[in-house]
VOGU-3710 file (C-alpha; in Angstrom, 3 decimals, decimal comma):
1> xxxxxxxxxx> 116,307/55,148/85,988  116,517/55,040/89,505  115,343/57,664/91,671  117,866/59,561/94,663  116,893/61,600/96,771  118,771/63,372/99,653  117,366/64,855/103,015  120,568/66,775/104,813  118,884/68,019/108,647  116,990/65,374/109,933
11> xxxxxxxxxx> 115,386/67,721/112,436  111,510/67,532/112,771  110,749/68,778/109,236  113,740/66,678/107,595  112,797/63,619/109,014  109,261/64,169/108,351  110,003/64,460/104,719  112,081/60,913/104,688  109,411/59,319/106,444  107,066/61,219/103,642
21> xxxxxxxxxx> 109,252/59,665/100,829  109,624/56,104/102,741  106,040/55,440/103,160  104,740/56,377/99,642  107,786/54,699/97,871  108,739/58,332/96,055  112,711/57,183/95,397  114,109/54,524/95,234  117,394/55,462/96,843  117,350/57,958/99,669
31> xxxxxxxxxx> 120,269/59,538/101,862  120,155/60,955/105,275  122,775/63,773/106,302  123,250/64,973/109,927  125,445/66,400/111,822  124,183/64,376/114,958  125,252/60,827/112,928  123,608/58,783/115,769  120,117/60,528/115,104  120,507/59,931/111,472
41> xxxxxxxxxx> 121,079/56,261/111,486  118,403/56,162/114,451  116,116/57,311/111,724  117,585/55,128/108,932  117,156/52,068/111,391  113,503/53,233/112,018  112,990/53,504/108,634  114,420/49,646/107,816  112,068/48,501/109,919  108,958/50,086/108,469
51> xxxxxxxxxx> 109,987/48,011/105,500  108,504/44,806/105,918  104,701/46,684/106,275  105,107/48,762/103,236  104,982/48,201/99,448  107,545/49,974/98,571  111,693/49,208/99,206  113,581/52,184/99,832  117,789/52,118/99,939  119,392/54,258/102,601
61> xxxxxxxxxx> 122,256/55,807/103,033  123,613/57,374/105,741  125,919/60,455/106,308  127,499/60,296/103,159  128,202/63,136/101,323  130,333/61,069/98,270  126,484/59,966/97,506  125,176/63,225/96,365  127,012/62,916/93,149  124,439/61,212/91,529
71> xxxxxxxxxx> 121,633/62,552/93,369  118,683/63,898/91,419  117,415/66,149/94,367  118,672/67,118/97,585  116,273/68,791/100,327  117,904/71,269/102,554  116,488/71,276/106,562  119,386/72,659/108,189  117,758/74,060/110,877  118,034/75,152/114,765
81> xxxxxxxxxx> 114,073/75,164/115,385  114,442/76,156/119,179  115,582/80,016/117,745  112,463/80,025/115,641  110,379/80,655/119,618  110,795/84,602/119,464  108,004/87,095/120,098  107,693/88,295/116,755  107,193/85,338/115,120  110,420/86,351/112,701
91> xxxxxxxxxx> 111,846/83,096/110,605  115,180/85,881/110,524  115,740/84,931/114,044  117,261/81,589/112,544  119,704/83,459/109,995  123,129/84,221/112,328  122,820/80,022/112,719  122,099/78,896/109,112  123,569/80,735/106,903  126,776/79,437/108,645
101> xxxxxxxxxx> 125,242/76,054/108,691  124,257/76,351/105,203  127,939/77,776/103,744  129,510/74,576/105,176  127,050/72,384/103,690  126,867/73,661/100,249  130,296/73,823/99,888  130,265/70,281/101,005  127,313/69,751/98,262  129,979/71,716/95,344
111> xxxxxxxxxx> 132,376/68,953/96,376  130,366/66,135/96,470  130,191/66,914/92,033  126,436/67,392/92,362  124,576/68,396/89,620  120,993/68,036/90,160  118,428/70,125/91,479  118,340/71,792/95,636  114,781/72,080/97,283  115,213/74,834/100,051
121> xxxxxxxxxx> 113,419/74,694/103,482  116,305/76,149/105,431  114,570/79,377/106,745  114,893/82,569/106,299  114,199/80,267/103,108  114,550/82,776/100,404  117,996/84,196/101,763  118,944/80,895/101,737  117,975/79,374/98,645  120,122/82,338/97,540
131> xxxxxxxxxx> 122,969/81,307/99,724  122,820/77,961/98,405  123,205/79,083/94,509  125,872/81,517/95,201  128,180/78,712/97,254  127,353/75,930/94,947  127,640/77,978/91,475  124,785/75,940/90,407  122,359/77,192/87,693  119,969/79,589/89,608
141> xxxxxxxxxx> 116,549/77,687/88,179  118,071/74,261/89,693  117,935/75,858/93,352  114,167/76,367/94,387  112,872/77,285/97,416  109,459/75,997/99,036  108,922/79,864/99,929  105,349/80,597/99,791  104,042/76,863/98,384  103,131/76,201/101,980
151> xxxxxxxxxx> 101,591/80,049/102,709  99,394/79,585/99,773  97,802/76,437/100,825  97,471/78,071/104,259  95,722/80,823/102,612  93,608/77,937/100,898  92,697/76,394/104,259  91,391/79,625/105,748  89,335/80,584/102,953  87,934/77,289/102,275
161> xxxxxxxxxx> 87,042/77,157/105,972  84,758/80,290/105,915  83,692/78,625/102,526  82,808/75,651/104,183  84,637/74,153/100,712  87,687/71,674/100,361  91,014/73,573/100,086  91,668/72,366/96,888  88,698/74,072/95,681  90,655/77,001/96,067
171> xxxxxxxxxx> 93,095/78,775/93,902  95,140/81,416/94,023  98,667/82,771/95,886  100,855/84,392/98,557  103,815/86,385/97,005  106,710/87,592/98,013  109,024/86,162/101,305  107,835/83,337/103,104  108,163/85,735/106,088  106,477/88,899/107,618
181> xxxxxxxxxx> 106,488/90,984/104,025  104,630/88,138/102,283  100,522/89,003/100,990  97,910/87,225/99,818  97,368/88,115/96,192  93,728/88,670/96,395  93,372/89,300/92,452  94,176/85,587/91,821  92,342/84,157/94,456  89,070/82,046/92,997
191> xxxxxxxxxx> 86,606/79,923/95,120  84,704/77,281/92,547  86,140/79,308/89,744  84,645/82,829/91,719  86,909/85,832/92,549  87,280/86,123/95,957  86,674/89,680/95,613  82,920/89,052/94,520  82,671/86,417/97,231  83,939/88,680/99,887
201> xxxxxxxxxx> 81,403/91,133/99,108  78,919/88,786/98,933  79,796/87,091/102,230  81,031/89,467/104,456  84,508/88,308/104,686  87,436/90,011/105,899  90,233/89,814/103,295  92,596/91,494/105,460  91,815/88,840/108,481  92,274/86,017/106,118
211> xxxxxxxxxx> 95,685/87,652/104,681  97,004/87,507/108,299  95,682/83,999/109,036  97,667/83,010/105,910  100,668/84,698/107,071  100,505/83,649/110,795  99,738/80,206/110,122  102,995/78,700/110,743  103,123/80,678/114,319  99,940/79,440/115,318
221> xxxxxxxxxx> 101,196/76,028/114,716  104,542/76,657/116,482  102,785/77,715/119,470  101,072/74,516/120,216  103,945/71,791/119,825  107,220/74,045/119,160  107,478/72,972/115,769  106,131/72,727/112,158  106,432/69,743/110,257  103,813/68,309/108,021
231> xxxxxxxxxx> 102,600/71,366/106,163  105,971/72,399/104,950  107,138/68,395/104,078  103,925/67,826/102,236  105,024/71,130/100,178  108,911/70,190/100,103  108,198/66,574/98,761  105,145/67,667/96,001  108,115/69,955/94,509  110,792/67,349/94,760
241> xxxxxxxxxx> 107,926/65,088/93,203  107,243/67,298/90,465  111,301/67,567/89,761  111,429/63,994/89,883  108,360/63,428/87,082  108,972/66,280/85,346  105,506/67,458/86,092  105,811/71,119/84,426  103,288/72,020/86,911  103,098/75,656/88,641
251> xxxxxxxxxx> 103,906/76,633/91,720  104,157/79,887/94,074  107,864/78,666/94,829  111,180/81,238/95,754  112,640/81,083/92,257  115,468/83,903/90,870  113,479/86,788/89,439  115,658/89,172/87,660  113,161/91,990/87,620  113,692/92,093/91,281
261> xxxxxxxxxx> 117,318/91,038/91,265  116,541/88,098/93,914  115,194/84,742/95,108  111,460/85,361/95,987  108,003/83,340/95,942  106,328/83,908/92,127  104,338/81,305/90,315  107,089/79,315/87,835  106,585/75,825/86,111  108,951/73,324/87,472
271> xxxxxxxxxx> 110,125/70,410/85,991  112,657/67,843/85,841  115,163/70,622/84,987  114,176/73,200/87,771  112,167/76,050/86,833  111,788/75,931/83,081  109,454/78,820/82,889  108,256/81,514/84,802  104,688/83,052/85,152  103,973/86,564/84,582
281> xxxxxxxxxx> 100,720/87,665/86,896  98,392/90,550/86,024  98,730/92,244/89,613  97,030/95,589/90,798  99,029/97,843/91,618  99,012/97,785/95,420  100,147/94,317/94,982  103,048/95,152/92,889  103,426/97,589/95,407  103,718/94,522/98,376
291> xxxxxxxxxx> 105,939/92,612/96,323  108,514/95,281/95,791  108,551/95,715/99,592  109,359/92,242/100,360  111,678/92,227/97,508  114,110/95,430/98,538  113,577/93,108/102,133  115,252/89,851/101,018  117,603/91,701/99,130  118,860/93,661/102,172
301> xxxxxxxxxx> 119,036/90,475/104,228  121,035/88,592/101,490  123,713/91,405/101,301  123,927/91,309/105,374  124,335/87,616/105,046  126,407/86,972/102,222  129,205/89,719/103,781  128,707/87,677/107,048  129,628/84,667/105,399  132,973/86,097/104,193
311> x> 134,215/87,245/107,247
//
């Protein structure tokens, strides 16, 4: 069965994922959506010719929304980055811009008669990914946002660096928005199968400095070129990867939790049919105190943006 993929915002982050896809052969039919068309088939031409010095053949399509029918996973990157350069490094600034953005295009996405699965970059990206459920009508475990995927491996990067260990030696998550409110839940966090907690003692590291080197990351980034773009497509394309193989692999992800009444980052297993399970974590009770914070957060921004949408 052949694998289709869509990419609609081929901004820096959208059109780092299709190149992501291209190179490493990850579907086998792939279609671009922009609303600059000349930019999209810039990057489908670009793509063509990168062809002929790769293994893999990828067919594109450009612009076409009739294609999503059949498409197993769409990535949203609707996006206006240049709102995202703000003092207070707030991914909310973006909101007034795409969730008008985003109501057009999933209701574009309901018409097309799609019936796969959404991965959500769009930021504020848990708003969104609700946004993108509630237009479409589409089951709520089939719309996933990246949300705190890329936070946790930003986490995992500054530990391991005071660690002086590879990232993937770490484990562990960031809850909540992938925004201001998120935290780094240091009660899951091992190093070589170690709590953190012991380490830190042990070390002399500052927990609370990491937590806001997790959480800044993406600023720091945005700083020094104006953009993010390989972090967050590396963690867009891994989920649409583990959609596509049905991977049942878990993931700190935004994902509908009805405890909290909306879309938020909380370990789920994801598989070919969205999440098809959801984790349960043993938090302390500060932390459970953090994630009902960020919680009654996205849940007042949804309700601002949802009755902006119907005006």
């Amino acid at each position: 069965m052949a694998r289709k993929v869509a990419v609609i915002g081929m901004g820096h982050v959208g059109s780092t994922v299709a190149h992501y896809i291209v190179a490493n052969g990850f579907a086998d039919d792939l279609v671009l959506i922009d609303t600059n068309e000349a930019k999209a088939k810039a990057d489908a031409l670009d793509f063509k010719d990168a062809m002929a010095n790769l293994p893999f053949h990828t067919n594109i399509v450009v612009n076409d929304y009739a294609a999503l029918a059949d498409t197993d996973v769409i990535v949203s990157a609707v996006g206006n980055i240049k709102l995202q350069d703000n003092p207070n490094a707030d991914r909310f600034a973006e909101l007034p811009f795409t969730r008008d953005a985003v109501a057009d295009v999933a209701q574009k996405i309901k018409d097309s008669g799609f019936n796969g699965k959404i991965v959500v970059i769009t930021n504020p990206v848990d708003v969104i990914t609700s946004l993108y459920q509630k237009i479409t009508g589409l089951p709520k475990g089939h719309v996933i946002g990246t949300g705190t995927l890329l936070d946790s491996a930003r986490m995992k990067r500054a530990v391991a660096d005071r660690l002086h260990v590879d990232p993937r030696s770490v484990a562990g998550y960031n809850l909540g928005e992938h925004g201001n409110s998120q935290f780094t839940a240091w009660s899951t966090v091992k190093v070589l199968d170690q709590p953190i907690t012991k380490l830190a003692k042990e070390k002399g590291l500052d927990l609370d400095e990491l937590d806001k080197e997790a959480k800044m990351g993406g600023w720091t980034v945005f700083q020094g070129k104006k953009y993010t773009s390989y972090g967050v497509a590396t963690a867009a394309v891994r989920l649409v990867n583990v959609i596509l193989s049905n991977a049942l692999t878990e993931l700190p992800v935004s994902n509908y939790r009805a405890e909290y009444g909306v879309y938020l980052s909380y370990p789920a297993v994801v598989g070919r049919d969205g999440i098809v399970a959801q984790s349960q974590l043993d938090l302390t009770e500060e932390e459970l105190k953090k994630l009902q914070t960020s919680a009654d957060f996205i849940k007042e921004k949804y309700a601002e943006s949802l009755a902006a949408t119907k005006k």
